[in-house]
C-alpha positions in Angstrom: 0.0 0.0 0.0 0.8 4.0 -0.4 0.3 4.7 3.4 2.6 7.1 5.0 4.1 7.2 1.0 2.7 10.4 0.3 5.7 12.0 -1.8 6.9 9.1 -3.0 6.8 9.0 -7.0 5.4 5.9 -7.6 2.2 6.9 -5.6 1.7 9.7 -8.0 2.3 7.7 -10.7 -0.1 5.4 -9.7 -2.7 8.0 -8.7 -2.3 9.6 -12.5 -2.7 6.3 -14.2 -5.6 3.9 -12.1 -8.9 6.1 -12.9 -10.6 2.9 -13.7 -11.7 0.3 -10.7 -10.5 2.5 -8.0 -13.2 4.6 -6.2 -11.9 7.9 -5.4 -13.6 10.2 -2.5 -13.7 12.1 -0.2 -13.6 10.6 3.5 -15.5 12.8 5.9 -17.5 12.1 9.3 -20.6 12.1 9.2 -22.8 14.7 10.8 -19.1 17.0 11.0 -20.2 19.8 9.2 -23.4 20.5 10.4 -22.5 20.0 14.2 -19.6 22.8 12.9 -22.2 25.3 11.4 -24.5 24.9 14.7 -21.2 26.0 16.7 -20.1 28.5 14.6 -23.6 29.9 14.8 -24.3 29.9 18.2 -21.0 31.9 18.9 -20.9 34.0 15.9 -17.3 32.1 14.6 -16.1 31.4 11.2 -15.1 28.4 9.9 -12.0 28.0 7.1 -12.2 25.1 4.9 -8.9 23.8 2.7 -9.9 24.1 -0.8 -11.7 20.8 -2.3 -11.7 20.3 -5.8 -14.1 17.6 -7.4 -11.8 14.9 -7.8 -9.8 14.2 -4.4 -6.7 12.8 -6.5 -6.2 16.6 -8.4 -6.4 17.6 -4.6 -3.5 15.1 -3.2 -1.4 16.1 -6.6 -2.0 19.9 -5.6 -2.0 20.2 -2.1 0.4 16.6 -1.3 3.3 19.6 0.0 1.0 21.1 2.6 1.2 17.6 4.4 3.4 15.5 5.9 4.1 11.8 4.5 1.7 10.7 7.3 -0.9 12.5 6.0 -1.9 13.9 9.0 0.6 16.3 10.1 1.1 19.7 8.5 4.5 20.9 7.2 5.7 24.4 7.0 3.9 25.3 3.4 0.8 23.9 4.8 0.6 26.4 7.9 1.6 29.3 5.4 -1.0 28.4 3.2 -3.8 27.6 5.8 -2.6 31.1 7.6 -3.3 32.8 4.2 -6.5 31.7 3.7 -7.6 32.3 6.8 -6.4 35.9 6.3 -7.8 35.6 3.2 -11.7 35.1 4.4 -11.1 37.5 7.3 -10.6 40.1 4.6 -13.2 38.9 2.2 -15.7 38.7 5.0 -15.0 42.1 6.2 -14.5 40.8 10.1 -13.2 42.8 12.8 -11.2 40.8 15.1 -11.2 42.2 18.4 -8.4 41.4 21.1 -8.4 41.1 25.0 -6.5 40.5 27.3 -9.4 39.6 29.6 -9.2 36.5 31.7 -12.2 34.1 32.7 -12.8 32.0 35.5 -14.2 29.1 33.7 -17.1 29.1 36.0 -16.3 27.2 39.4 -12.9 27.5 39.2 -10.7 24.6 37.5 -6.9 22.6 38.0 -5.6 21.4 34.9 -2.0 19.4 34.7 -0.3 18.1 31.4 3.3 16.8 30.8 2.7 16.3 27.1 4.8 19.0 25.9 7.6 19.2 29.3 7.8 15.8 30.9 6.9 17.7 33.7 4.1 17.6 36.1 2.5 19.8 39.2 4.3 19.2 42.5 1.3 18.2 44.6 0.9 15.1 41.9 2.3 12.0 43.1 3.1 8.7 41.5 4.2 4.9 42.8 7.1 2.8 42.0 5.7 1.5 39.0 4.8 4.9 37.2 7.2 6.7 35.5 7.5 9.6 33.3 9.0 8.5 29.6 9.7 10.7 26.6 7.8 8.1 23.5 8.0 10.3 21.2 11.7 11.8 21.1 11.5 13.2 18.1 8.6 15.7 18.9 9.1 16.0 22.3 6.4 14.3 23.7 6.1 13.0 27.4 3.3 10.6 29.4 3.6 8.6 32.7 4.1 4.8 31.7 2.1 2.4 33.5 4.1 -0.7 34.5 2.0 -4.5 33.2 1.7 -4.5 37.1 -0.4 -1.9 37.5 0.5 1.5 39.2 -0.9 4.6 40.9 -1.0 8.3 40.9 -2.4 10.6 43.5 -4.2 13.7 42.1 -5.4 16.8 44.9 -8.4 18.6 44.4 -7.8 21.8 45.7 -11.4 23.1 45.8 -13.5 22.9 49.1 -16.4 20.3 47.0 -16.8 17.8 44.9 -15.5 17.9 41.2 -15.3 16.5 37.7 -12.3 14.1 37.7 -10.9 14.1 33.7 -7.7 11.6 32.8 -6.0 12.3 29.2 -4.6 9.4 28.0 -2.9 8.2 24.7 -4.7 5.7 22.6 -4.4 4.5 19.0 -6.5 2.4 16.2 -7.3 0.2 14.9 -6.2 -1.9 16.3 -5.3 -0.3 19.4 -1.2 -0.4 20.9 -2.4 0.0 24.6 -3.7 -2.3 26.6 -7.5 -1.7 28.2 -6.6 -0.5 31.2 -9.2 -0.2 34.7 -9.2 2.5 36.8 -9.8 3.0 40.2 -10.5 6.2 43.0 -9.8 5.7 46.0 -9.9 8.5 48.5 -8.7 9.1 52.7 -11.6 9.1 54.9 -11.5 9.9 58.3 -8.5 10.0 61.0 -7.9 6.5 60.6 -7.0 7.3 56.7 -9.4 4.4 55.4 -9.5 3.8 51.5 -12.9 4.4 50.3 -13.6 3.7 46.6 -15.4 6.2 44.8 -15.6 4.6 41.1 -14.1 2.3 38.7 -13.5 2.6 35.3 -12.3 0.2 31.9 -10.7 2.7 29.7 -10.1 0.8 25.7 -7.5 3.1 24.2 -8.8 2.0 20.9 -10.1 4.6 18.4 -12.6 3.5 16.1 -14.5 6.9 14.5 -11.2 7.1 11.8 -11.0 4.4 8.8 -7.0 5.0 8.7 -4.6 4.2 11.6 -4.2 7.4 13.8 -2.1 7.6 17.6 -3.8 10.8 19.7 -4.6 11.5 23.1 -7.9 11.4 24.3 -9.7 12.3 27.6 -12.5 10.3 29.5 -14.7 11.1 32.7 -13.9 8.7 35.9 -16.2 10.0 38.2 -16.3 13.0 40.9 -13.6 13.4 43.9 -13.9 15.4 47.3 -11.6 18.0 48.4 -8.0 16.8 48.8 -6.1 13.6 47.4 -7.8 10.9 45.0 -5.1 8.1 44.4 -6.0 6.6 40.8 -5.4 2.9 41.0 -4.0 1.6 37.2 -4.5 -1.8 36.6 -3.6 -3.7 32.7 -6.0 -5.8 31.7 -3.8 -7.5 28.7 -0.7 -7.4 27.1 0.2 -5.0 24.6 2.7 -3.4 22.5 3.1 -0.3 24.5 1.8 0.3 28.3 -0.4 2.5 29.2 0.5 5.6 28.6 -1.0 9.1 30.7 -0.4 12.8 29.6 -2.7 14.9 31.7 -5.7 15.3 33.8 -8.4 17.9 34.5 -10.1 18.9 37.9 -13.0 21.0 36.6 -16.5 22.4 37.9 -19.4 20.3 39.5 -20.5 18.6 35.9 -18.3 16.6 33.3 -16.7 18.4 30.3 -14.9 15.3 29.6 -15.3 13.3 26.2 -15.8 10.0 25.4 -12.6 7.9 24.1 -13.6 8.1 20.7 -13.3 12.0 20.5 -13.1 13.3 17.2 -11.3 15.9 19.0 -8.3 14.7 19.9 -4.9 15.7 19.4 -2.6 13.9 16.7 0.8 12.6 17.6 
């Protein structure tokens, strides 16, 4: 096959002369565009589009440099391109974009801690012997804490004085999926005598399945609600896999759930 081939030769050769059995289209998902228009609607946004032509092979042969050979990742043409045609329908449409410095409080208050990009975490998170923190991806910098096949812990502090949405990020891939399914546990002090009380349990499947091509992104899920103070998170494999589970963030938000299901469209590609 052509994957991850996209300025190889041959594949344009090939694209240029198979116009017969081969059906050639246009891979969208379903429903995107109007849940899109109902956004950009409701908060008066505009949306860019790349340009489409009627046959999607004239589109690979024109726009194959904006990409890279994954087909996923943009190269340096493609973000000067995309950042003139934004410009472009900005001017066109006439809109005045207005700037502020203006800071929210994201209603109740939230605690948000990622590693992806640094490796590093908050201090008040805490992590057993069989966590660790692991640069996978050297070559763009990206970090997550490495569950061992033993299972492993991490201990997250909600510094609010209620109960709050608990959010995990995690990596996950598909199909098929790299990381193993993966249950989660809270567990949080109660009392003077510092007894475990379980507050919820989870089976995260790191497997993406909304994409027809193979994709690796990270992707966030709801586990429950915590109290004030430390929540450990028990981590425990269910199978073997190629990679172990691999974490990259987590979100302590207001009294309801702004987490996503684990197959988000809106996740963020590797």
């Amino acid at each position: 096959g052509f994957l991850g081939r996209l300025h190889d030769a041959e594949f344009h050769h090939y694209l240029k002369t198979h116009s017969g059995s081969e059906d050639w289209v246009y891979d969208f998902h379903e429903g995107a565009d109007q849940i899109q228009d109902i956004i950009a609607k409701k908060y008066g946004a505009h949306i860019y589009e790349l340009p489409k032509l009627d046959d999607p092979r004239s589109s690979i042969e024109k726009m194959h440099t904006w990409f890279a050979n994954d087909m996923q990742h943009i190269t340096a043409e493609g973000h000067e391109a995309i950042a003139f045609g934004i410009h472009h329908m900005l001017v066109e449409k006439q809109v005045v974009v207005e700037k502020s410095d203006e800071l929210g409080t994201w209603g109740d208050g939230d605690f948000c801690d990622t590693w992806y990009w640094s490796g590093e975490a908050s201090k008040s998170l805490e992590v057993s012997r069989n966590v660790r923190m692991k640069e996978f991806n050297a070559k763009s910098n990206k970090w997550a804490l490495e569950v061992s096949n033993k299972g492993g812990a991490i201990t997250v502090t909600n510094p609010f004085p209620e109960n709050r949405s608990l959010d995990l990020t995690f990596m996950a891939t598909g199909p098929p999926s790299l990381y193993p399914k993966t249950k989660v546990t809270l567990e949080s002090e109660r009392g003077s005598d510092h007894l475990q009380q379980r507050l919820a349990s989870t089976e995260l499947d790191p497997t993406v399945t909304v994409y027809k091509h193979e994709v690796h992104v990270g992707v966030t899920a709801h586990l429950g609600y915590v109290p004030p103070g430390q929540t450990r998170l028990r981590f425990q494999p269910l199978e073997e896999s190629e990679h172990p589970f691999r974490i990259t963030g987590y979100a302590i938000s207001g009294k309801e759930s702004h987490g996503t299901s684990f197959d988000a469209t809106s996740a963020v590609v590797v």
